[in-house]
C-alpha positions in Angstrom: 28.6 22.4 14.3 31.1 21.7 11.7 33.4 18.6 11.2 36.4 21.4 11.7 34.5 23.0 14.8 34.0 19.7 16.0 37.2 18.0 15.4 38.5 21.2 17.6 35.8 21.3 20.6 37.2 21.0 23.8 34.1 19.9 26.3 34.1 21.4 29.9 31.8 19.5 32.6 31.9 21.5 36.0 30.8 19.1 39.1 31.4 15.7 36.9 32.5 14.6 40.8 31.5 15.5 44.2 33.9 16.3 46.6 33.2 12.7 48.3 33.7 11.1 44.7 37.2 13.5 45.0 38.2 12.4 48.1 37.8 8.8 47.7 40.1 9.3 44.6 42.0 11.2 46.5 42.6 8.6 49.6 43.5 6.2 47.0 46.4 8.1 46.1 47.8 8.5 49.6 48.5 4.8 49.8 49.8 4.5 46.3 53.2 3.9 45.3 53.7 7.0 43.2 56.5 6.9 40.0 57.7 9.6 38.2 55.8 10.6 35.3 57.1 9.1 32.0 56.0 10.7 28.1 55.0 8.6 25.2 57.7 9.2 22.0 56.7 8.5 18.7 58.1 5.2 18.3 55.7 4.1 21.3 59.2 4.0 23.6 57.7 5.6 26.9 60.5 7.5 28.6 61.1 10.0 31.7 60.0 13.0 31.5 62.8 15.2 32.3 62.3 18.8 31.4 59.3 18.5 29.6 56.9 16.2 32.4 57.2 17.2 36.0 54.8 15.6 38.0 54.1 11.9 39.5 52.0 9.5 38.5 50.1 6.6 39.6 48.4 4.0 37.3 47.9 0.5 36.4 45.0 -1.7 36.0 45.2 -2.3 39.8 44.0 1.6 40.2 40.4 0.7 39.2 40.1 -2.3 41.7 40.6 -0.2 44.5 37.4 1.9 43.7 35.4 -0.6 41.5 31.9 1.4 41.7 33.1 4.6 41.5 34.9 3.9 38.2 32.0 1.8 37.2 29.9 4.7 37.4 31.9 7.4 36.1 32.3 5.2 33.2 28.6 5.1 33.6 28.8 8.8 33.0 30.5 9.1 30.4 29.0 6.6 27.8 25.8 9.0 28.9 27.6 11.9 27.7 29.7 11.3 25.3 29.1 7.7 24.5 32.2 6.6 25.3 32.4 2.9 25.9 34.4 1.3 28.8 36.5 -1.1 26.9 38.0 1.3 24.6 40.1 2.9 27.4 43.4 2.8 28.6 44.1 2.2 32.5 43.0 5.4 34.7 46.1 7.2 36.3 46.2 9.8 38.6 48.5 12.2 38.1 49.5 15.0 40.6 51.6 18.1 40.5 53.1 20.0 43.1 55.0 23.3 43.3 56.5 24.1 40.0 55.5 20.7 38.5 53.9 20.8 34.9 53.4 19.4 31.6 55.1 21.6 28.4 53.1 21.5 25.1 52.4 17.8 23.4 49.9 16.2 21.4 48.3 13.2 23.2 48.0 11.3 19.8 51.2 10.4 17.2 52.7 7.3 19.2 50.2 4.6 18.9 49.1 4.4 15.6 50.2 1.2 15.1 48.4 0.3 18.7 46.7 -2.9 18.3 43.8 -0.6 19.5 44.4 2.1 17.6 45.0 5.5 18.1 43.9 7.5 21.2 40.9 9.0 20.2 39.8 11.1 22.6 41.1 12.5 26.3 39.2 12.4 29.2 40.4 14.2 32.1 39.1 15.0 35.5 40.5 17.4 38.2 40.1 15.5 41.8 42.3 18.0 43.4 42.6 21.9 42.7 45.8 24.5 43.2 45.8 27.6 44.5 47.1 28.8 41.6 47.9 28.2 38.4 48.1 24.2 36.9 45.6 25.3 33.9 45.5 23.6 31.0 46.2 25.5 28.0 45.6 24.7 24.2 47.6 27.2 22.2 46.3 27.3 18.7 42.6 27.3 19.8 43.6 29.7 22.6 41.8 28.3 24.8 42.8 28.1 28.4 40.6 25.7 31.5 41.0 26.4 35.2 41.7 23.1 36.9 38.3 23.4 39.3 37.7 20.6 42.0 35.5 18.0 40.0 35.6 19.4 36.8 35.7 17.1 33.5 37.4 18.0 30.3 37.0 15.7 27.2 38.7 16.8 23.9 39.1 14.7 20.4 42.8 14.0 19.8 41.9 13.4 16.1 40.9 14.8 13.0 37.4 13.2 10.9 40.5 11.7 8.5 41.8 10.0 11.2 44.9 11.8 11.3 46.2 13.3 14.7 45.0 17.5 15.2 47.5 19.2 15.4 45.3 21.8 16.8 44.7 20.2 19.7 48.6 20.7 21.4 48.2 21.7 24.9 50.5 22.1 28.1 49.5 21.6 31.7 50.5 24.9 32.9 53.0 25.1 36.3 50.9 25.1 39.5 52.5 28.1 41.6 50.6 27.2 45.2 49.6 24.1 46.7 49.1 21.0 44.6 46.8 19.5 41.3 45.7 16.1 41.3 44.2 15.0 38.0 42.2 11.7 37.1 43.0 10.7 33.0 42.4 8.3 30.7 42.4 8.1 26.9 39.6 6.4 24.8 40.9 4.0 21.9 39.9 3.8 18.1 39.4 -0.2 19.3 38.5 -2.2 22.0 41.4 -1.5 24.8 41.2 -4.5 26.9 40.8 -7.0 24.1 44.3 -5.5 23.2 46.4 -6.4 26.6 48.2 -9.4 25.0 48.7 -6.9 21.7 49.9 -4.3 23.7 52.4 -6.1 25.9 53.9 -7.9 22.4 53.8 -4.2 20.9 55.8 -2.4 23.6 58.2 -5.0 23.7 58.9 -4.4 20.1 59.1 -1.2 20.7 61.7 -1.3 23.4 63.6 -3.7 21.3 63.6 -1.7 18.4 65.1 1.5 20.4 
């Protein structure tokens, strides 16, 4: 494979989680306090998500403590696969969208390049609850569309070998037309994530000063 192929590969694991594993996740997020979802602009800012983001979204660094082995292991998983390591992601969120909910075409790199861990390198998401229809996730340029199945992982690389964000790599969540998506996502760092709390908390307040 190519650096270009690479740089552009979009990874599709099909029973990553169990439906127990799913329903766990999924318990967790009927005693959660849900917020509307908010979208990252490029000054770092994070902002509603009006027209663009319709779903809800529940994160924090709270999220993990309420399932501490499963996260553990998926982590687990995932430094297997893709060896990924646990410290260079963000907080897990769960994300769900209902009827009509979805997320237009973005890039999920270009606002924390400046991050005192870097920028997002690569995206891991997991599907913990599947539609009836529609709620697939669809990368235009590479044409390239993945059903949202029940356990399903999809891991892409949000930047080029350079560096640079991939432009190839804009995708939407497409609008779920029956019943309701629940995704689990987090985003792996150039840097160490958790080494960058204090960073981060000084870096959005900059930001939000700066706006």
């Amino acid at each position: 494979m190519s650096e270009f192929e690479a740089a552009n590969a979009v990874t599709v694991v099909d029973a990553f989680l169990m439906r127990d594993a799913c329903d766990a996740m999924l318990a967790i997020g009927d005693a959660g306090d849900w917020e509307q979802s908010t979208v990252a602009r490029r000054d770092g800012t994070m902002v509603g998500g009006g027209r663009a983001r319709r779903s809800q979204s529940l994160c924090g660094p709270d999220l993990r403590t309420r399932a501490p082995d499963q996260f553990e292991a998926i982590e687990a998983e995932l430094a297997a696969l893709f060896s990924i390591v646990a410290s260079h992601l963000e907080p897990w969120q769960l994300t769900r969208y209902r009827r009509g909910d979805g997320f237009d075409y973005h890039l999920d790199c270009g606002a924390h390049g400046d991050h005192p861990a870097g920028e997002r390198r690569r995206t891991i998401l997991i599907v913990i609850e599947e539609p009836q229809a529609g709620g697939a996730t669809h990368f235009r340029a590479l044409g390239k569309r993945v059903s949202p199945r029940r356990g399903r992982l999809i891991v892409w690389n949000n930047l080029l070998p350079t560096g640079h964000c991939n432009h190839a790599m804009i995708h939407a969540g497409r609008p779920v037309w029956r019943g309701r998506k629940t995704i689990l996502t987090t985003f792996e760092h150039e840097l160490p994530y958790c080494e960058a709390d204090r960073g981060d908390a000084e870096w959005q307040s900059q930001r939000m000063t700066s706006s």
